[in-house]
N, C-alpha and C positions, 0 to 999 in steps of 0.2 A: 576390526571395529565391532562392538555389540549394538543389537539393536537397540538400545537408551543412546547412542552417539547419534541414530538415524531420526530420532523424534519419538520415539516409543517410549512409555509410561515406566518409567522406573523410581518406585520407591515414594510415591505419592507427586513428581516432579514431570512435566515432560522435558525434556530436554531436545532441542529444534540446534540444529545449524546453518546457515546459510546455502543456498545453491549458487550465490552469488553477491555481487553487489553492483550499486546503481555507481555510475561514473556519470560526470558532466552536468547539465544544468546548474542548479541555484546552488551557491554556498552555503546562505542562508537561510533558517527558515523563516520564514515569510505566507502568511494567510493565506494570500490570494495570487489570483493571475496565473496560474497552473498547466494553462490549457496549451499553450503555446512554447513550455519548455520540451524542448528535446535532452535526450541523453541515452545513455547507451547501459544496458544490461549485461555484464560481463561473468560467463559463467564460470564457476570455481574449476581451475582444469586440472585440480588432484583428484575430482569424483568425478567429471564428466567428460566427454568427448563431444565434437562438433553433432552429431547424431542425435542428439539432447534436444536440440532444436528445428530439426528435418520435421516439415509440416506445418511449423508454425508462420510460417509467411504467406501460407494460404488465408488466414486471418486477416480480420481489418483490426481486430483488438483482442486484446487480452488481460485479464484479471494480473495482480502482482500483490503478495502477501511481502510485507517488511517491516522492520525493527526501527519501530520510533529511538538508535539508540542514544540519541542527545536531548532525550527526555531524562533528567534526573529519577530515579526512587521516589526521591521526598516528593515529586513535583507532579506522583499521579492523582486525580481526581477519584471518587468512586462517589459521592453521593451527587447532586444535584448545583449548579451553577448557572446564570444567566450565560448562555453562549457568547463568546469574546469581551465579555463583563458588560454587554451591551444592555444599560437599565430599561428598553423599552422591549425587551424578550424578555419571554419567559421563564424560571429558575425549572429546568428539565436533567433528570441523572444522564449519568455517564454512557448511558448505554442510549440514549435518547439523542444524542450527539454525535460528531463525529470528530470532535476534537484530539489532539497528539498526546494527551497527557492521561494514554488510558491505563487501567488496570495492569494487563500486559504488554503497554508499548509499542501495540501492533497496528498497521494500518491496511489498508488494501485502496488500491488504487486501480482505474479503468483508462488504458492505453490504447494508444493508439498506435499496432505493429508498421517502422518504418521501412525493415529492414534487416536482414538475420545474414551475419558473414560470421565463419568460424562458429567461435564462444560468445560470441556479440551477438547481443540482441537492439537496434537501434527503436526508443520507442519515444513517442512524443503523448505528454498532459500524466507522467509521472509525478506524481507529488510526494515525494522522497529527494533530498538533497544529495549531491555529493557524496559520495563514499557510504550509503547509505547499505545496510545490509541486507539482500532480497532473501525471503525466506522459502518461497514458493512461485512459480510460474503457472497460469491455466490460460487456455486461449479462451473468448467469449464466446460463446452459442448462447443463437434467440433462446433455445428450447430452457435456458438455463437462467431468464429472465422472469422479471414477476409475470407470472397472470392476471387478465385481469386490468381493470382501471388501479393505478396508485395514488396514494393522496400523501398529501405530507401539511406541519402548519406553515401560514403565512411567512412567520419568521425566519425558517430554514429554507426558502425560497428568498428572500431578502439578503441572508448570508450568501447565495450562493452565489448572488445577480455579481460578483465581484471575482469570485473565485474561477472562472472557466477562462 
């Protein structure tokens, strides 16, 4: 394989492949309530070996990059929307949000490691469905958290009171 197969920049494009995909939890996508699905991380075993995941259950969490891919083309967002068409928020861009309907389809999600057997990674508050295509794995470190106080508006604290 050349490095444009591995995610390297070829030709104005990058081109990413999966390291895996998400099994089990929700069929459907669905907003909220996230916090309590389990499901399991199953890594691609034509690139990887059990080894892939050695260290990773010294972790309470871990980062998960994945492929919004039951996001249509047509159905990405790029300038500015009230979040979930909600009229009493405010009309904020794509980047301003964290909605599925991004640019490139991409989401990242903060798990909770339940459990690493094999190719399997058991992780729970994935919010990627079923069959969902993981793009990258990183475990969480403090050191790699904001600094600092964070703030965020009222509104996206209103979104979230539903979502965990």
């Amino acid at each position: 394989m050349t490095g444009a197969e591995y995610g390297h920049r070829a030709e104005g494009a990058v081109v990413c492949h999966p390291v895996g995909v998400g099994l089990g939890g929700r069929r459907e996508t669905v907003d909220d309530d996230w916090g309590g699905e389990t499901a399991v991380i199953r890594l691609d075993a034509e690139r990887f070996g059990p080894e892939a995941l050695y260290g990773l259950a010294d972790f309470s969490h871990l980062e998960v990059v994945f492929h919004f891919d039951r996001v249509a083309p047509d159905a990405v967002h790029t300038g500015a929307r009230r979040p979930r068409g909600n009229p009493d928020w405010p009309r904020v861009g794509i980047f301003a949000q964290r909605g599925r309907n991004r640019p490139n389809r991409l989401g990242v999600s903060r798990c909770r490691v339940l459990g690493v057997e094999g190719l399997d990674l058991r992780v729970q508050g994935l919010d990627a469905v079923d069959g969902t295509p993981v793009l990258d794995i990183a475990p969480y470190m403090d050191e790699f958290g904001p600094r600092g106080e964070t703030t965020q508006p009222q509104w996206s604290a209103e979104l979230m009171r539903a979502y965990c």
